[in-house]
MOPAC internal coordinates of N, CA, C and O (Angstrom, degrees):
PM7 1SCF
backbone

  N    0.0000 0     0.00 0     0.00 0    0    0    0
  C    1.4469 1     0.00 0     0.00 0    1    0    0
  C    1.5312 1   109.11 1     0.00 0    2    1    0
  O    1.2310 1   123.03 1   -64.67 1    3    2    1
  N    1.2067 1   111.79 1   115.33 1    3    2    1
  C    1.6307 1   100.77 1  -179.54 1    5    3    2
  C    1.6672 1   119.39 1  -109.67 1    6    5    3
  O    1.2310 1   107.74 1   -35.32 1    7    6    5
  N    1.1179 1   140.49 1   144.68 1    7    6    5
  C    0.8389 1   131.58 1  -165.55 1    9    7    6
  C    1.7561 1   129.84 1   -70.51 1   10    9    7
  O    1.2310 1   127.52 1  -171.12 1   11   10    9
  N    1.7842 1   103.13 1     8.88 1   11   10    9
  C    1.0157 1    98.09 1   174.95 1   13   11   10
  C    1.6226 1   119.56 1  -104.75 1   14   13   11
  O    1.2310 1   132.46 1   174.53 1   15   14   13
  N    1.5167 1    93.54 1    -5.47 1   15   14   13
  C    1.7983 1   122.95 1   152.27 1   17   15   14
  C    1.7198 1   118.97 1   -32.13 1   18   17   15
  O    1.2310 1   132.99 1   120.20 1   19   18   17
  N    1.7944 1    92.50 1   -59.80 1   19   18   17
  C    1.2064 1   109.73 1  -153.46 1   21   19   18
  C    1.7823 1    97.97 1  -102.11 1   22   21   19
  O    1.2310 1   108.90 1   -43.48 1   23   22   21
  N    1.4706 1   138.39 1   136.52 1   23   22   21
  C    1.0807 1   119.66 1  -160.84 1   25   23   22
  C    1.9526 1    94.47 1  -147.56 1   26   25   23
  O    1.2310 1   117.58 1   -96.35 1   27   26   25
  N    1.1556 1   122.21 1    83.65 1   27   26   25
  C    1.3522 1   101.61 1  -171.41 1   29   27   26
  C    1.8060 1   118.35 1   -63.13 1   30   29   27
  O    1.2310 1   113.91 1     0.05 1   31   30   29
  N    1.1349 1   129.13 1  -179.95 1   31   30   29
  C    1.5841 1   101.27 1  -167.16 1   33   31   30
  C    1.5713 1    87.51 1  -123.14 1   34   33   31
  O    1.2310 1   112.22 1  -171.08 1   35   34   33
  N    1.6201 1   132.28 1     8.92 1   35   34   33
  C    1.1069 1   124.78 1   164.30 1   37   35   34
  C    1.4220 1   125.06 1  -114.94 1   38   37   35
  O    1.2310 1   124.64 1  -147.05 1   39   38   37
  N    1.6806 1   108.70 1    32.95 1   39   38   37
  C    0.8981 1   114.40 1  -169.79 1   41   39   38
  C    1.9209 1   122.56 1   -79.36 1   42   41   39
  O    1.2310 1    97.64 1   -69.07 1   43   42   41
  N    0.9070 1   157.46 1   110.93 1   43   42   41
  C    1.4304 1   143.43 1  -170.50 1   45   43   42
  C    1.0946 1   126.11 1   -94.04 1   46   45   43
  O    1.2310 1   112.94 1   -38.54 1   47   46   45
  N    0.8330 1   130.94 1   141.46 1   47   46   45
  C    2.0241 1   136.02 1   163.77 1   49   47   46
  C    1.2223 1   125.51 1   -89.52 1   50   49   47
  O    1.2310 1   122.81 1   -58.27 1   51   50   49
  N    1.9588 1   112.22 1   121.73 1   51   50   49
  C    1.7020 1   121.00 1   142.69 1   53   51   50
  C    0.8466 1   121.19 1   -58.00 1   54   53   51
  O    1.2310 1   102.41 1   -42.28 1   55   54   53
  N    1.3261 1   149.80 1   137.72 1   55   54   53
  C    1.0343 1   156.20 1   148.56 1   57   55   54
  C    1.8408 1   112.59 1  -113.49 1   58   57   55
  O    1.2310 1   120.33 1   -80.83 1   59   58   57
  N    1.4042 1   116.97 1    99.17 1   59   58   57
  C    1.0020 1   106.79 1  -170.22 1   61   59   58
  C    1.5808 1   144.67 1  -120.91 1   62   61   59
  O    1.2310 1   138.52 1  -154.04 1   63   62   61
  N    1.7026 1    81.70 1    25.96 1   63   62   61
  C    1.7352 1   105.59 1  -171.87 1   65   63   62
  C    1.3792 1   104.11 1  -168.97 1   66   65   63
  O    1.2310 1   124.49 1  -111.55 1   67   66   65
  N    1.5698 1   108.99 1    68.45 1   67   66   65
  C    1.6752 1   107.85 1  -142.47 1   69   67   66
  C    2.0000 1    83.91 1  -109.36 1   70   69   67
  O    1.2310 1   116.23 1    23.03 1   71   70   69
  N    1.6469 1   124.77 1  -156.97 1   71   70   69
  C    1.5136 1    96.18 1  -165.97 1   73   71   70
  C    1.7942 1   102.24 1  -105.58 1   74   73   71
  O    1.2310 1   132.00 1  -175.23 1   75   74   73
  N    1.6412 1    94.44 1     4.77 1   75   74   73
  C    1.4208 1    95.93 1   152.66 1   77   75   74
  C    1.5425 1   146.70 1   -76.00 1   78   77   75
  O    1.2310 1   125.87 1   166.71 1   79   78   77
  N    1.2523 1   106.33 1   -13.29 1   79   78   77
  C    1.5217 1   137.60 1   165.66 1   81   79   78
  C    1.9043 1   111.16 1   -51.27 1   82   81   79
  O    1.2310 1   127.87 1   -51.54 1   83   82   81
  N    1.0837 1   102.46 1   128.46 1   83   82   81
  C    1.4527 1   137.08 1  -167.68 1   85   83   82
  C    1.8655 1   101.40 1   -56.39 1   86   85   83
  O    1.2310 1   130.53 1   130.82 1   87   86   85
  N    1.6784 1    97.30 1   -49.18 1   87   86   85
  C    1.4361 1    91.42 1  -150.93 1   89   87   86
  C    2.0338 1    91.28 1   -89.88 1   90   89   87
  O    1.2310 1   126.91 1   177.18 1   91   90   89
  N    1.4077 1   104.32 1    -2.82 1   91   90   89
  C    1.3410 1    99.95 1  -175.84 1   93   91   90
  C    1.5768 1   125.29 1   -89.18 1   94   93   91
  O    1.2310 1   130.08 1   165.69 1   95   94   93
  N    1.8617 1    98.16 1   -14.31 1   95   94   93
  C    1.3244 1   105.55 1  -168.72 1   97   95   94
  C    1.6640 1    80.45 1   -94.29 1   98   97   95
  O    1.2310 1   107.47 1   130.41 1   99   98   97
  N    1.2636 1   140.97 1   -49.59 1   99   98   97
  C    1.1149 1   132.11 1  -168.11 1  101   99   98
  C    2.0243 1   117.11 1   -60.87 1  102  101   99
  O    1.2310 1   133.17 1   153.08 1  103  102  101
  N    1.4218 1    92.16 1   -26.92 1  103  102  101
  C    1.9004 1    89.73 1   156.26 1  105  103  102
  C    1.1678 1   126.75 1   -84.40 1  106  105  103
  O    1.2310 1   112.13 1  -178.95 1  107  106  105
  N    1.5372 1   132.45 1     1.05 1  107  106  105
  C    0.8900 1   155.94 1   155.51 1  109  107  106
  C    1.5558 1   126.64 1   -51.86 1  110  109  107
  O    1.2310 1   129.90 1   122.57 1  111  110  109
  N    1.8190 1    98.51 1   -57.43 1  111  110  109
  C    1.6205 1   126.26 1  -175.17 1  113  111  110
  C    1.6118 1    91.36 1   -81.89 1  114  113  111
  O    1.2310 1   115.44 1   143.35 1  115  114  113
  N    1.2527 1   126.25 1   -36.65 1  115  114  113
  C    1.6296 1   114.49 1  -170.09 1  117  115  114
  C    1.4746 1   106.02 1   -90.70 1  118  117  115
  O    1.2310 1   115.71 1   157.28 1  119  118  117
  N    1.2365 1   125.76 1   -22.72 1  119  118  117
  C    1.3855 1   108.84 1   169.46 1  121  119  118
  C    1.8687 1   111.12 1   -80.98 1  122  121  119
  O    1.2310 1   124.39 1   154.64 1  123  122  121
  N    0.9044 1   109.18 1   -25.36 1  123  122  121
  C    1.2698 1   108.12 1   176.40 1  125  123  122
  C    1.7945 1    99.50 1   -74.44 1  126  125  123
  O    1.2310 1   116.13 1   120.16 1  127  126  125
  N    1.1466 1   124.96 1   -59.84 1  127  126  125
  C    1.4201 1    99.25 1   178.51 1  129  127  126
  C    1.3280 1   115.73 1   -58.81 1  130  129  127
  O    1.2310 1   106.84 1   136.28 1  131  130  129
  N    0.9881 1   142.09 1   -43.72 1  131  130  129
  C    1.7075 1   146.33 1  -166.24 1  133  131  130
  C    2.2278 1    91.84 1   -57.81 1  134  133  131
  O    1.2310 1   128.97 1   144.51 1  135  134  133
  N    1.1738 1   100.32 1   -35.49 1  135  134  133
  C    1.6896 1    85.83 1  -164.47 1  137  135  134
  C    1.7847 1    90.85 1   -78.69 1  138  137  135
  O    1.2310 1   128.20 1   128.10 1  139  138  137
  N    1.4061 1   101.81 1   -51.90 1  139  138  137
  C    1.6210 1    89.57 1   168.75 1  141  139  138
  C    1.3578 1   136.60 1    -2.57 1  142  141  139
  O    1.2310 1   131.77 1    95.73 1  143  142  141
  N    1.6837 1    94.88 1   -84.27 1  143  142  141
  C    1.7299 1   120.15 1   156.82 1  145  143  142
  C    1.4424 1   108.97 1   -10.62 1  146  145  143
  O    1.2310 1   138.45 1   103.26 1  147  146  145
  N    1.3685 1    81.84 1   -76.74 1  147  146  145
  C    1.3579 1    93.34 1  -161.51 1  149  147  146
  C    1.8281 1   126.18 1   -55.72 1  150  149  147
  O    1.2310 1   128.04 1   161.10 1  151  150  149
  N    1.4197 1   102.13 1   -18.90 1  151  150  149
  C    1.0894 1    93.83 1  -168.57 1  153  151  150
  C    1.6072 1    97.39 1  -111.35 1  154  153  151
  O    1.2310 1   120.58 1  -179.29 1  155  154  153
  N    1.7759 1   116.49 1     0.71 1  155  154  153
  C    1.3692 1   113.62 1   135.28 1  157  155  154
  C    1.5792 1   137.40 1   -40.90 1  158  157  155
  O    1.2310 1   125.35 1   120.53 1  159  158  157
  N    1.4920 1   107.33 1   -59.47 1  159  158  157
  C    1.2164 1   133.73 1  -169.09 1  161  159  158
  C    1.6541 1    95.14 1   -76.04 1  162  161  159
  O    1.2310 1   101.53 1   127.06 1  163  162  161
  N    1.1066 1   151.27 1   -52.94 1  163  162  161
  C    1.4480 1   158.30 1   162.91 1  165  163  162
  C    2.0034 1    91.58 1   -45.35 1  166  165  163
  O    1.2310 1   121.15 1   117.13 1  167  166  165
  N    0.4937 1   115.41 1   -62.87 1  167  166  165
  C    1.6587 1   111.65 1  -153.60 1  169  167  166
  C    1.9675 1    92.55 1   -61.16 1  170  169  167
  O    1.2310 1   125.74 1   132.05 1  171  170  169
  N    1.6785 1   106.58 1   -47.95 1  171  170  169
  C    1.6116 1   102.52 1   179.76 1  173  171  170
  C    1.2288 1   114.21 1   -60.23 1  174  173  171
  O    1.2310 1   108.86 1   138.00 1  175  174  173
  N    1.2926 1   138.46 1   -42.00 1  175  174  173
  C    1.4369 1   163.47 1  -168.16 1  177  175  174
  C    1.8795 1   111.46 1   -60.26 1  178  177  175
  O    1.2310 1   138.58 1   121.34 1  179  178  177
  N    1.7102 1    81.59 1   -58.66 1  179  178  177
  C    1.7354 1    68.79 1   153.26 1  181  179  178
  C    1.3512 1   135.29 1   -91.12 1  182  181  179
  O    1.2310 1   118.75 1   152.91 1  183  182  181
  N    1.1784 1   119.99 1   -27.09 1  183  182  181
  C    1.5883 1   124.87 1   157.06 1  185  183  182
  C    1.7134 1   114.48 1   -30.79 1  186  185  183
  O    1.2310 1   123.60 1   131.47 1  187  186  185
  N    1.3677 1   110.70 1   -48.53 1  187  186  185
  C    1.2400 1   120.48 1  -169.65 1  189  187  186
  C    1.9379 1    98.82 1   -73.55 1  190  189  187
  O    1.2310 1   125.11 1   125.01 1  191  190  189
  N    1.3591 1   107.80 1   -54.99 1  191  190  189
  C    1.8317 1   111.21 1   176.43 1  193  191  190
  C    1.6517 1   103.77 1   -27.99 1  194  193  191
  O    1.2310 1   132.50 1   107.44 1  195  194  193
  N    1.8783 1    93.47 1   -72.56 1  195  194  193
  C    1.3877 1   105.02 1  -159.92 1  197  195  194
  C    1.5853 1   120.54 1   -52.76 1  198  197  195
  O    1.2310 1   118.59 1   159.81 1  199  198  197
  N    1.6443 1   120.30 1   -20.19 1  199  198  197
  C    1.1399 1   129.50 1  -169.67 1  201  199  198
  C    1.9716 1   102.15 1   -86.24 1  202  201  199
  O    1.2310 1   137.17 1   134.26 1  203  202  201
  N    1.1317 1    84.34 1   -45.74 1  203  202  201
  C    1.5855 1    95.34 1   171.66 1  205  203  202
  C    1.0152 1    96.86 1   -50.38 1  206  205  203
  O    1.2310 1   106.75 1    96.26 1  207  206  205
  N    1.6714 1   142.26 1   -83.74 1  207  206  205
  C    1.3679 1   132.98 1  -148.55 1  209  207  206
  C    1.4130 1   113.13 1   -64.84 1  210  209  207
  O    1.2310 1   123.24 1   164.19 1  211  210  209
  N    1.3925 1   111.40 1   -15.81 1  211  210  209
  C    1.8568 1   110.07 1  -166.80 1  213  211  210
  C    1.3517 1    93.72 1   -63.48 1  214  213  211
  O    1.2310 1   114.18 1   130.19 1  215  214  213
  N    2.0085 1   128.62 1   -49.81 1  215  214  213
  C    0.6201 1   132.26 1  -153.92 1  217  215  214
  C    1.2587 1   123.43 1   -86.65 1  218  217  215
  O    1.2310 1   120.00 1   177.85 1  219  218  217
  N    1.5751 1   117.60 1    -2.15 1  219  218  217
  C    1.4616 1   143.50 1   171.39 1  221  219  218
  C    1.7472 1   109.40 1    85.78 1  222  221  219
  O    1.2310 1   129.51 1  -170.96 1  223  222  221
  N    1.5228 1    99.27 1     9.04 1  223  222  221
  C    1.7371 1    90.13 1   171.54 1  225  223  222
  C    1.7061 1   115.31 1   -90.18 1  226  225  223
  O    1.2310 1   137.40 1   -19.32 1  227  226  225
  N    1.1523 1    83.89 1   160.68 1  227  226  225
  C    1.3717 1    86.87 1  -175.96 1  229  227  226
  C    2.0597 1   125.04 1   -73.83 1  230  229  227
  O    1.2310 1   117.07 1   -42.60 1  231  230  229
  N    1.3619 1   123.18 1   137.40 1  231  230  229
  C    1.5371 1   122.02 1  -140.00 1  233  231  230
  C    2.0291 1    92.29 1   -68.08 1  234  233  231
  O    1.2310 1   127.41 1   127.64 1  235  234  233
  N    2.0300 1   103.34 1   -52.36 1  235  234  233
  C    1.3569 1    88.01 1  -161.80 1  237  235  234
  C    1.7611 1    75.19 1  -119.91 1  238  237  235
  O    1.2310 1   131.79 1     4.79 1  239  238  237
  N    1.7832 1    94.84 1  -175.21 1  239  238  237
  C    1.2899 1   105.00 1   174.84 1  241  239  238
  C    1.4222 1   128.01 1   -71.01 1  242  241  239
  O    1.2310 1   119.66 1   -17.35 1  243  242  241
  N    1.3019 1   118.25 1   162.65 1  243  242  241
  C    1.6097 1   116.92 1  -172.47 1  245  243  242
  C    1.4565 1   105.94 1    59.75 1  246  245  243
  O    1.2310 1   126.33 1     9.19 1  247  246  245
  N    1.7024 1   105.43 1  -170.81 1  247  246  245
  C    1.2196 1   131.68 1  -137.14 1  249  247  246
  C    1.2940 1   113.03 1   -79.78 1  250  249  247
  O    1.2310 1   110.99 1   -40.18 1  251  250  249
  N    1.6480 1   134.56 1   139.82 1  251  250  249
  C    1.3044 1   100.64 1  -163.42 1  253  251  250
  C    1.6692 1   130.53 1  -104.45 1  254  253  251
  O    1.2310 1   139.05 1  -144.25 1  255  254  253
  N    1.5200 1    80.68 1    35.75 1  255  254  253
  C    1.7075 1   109.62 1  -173.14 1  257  255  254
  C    1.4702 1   110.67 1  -149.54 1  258  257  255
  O    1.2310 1   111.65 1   -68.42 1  259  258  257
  N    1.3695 1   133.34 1   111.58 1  259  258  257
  C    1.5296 1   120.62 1   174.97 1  261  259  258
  C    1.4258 1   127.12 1   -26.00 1  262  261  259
  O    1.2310 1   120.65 1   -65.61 1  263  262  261
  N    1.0677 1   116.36 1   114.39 1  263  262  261
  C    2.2872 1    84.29 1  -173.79 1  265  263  262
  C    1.2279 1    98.99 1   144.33 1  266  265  263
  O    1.2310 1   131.66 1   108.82 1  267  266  265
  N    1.9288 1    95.10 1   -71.18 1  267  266  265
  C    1.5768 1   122.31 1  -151.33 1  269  267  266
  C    1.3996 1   112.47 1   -55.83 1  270  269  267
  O    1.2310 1   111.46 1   -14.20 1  271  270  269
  N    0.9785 1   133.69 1   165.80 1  271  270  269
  C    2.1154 1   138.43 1  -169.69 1  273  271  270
  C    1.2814 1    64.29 1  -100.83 1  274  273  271
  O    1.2310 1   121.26 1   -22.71 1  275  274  273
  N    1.2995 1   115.20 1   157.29 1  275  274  273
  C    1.7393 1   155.87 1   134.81 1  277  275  274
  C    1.6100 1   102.52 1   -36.37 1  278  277  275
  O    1.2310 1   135.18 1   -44.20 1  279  278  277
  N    1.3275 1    88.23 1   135.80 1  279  278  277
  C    1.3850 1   103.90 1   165.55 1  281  279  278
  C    1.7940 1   118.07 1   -61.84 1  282  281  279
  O    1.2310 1   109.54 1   -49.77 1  283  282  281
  N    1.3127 1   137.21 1   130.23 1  283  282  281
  C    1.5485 1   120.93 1   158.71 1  285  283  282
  C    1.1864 1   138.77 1  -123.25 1  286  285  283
  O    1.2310 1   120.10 1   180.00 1  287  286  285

């Protein structure tokens, strides 16, 4: 017997996080800003690498290999 057999005709629906829901459109708006960010903060980051290397300095501080002596 499956239940799509059986169909009562007074049956009703919760719906309780449907895409009209408050807290769903607002996880919606914050993941979309957060990837934003991010792909703000990624886009400056390399701007900043690539400018560094044109100029032959080095991108972050220290060595540019675990291990390696410092550059002098």
């Amino acid at each position: 017997m499956s239940p799509i057999d059986v169909y009562d005709e007074n049956t009703t629906f919760v719906f309780t996080g449907g895409p009209d829901s408050f807290w769903t459109v607002l996880f919606v708006l914050v993941a979309v800003g957060l990837f934003a960010a991010f792909l703000v903060k990624m886009i400056q980051h390399e701007n900043h690498a690539y400018a560094q290397m044109i100029n032959h300095e080095p991108v972050e501080t220290g060595p540019a290999v675990e291990g390696e002596p410092p550059v002098f």
